[in-house]
C-alpha positions in Angstrom: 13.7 4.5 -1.2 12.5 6.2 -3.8 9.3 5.6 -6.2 8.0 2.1 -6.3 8.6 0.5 -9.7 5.6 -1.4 -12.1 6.7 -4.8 -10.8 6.7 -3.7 -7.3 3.2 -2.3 -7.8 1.8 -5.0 -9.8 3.4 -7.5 -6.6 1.7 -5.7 -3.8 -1.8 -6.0 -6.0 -1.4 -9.2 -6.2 -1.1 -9.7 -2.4 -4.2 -7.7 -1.8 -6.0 -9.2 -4.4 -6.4 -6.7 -6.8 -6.3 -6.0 -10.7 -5.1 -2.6 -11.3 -6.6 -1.3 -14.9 -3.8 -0.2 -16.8 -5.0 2.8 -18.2 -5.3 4.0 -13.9 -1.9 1.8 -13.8 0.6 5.0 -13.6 -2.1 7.0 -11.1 -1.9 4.0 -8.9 1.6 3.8 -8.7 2.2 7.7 -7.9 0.2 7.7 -5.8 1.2 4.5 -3.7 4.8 5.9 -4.2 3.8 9.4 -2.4 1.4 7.7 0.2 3.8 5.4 1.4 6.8 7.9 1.1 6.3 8.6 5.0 6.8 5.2 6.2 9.8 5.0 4.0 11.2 8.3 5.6 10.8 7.2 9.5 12.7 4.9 12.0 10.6 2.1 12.6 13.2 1.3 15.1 12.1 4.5 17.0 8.8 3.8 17.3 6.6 2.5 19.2 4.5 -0.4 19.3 0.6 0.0 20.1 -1.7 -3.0 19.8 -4.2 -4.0 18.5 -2.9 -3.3 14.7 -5.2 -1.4 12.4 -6.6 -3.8 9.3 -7.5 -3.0 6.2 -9.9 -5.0 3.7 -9.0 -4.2 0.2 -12.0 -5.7 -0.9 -14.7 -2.8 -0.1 -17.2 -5.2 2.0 -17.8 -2.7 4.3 -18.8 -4.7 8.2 -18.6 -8.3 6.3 -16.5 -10.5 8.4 
């Protein structure tokens, strides 16, 4: 897989719940492209399975539950 395009960008924004600003628009998407490049290169068959999952709050509330 190679680097994400707008529309696949401006989808996974959406499911956070993010607006992306478009003039940081093309920052964003590098730099989600080369972040995520990783995952995109390994075997998830190959690995391993360790509970509990991380989560992540996109929102910034730090400790707000």
């Amino acid at each position: 897989m190679g680097e994400l395009t707008r529309d696949e960008v401006k989808a996974r924004a959406a499911v956070a719940g993010l607006e992306i600003d478009e003039a940081w628009f093309e920052m964003v998407r590098r730099l989600l492209s080369e972040g995520l490049a990783p995952l995109h290169r390994s075997d998830s068959h190959a690995l391993r399975a360790v509970e509990p999952a991380a989560t992540f709050d996109a929102t910034g509330n730090e400790g707000a539950r």
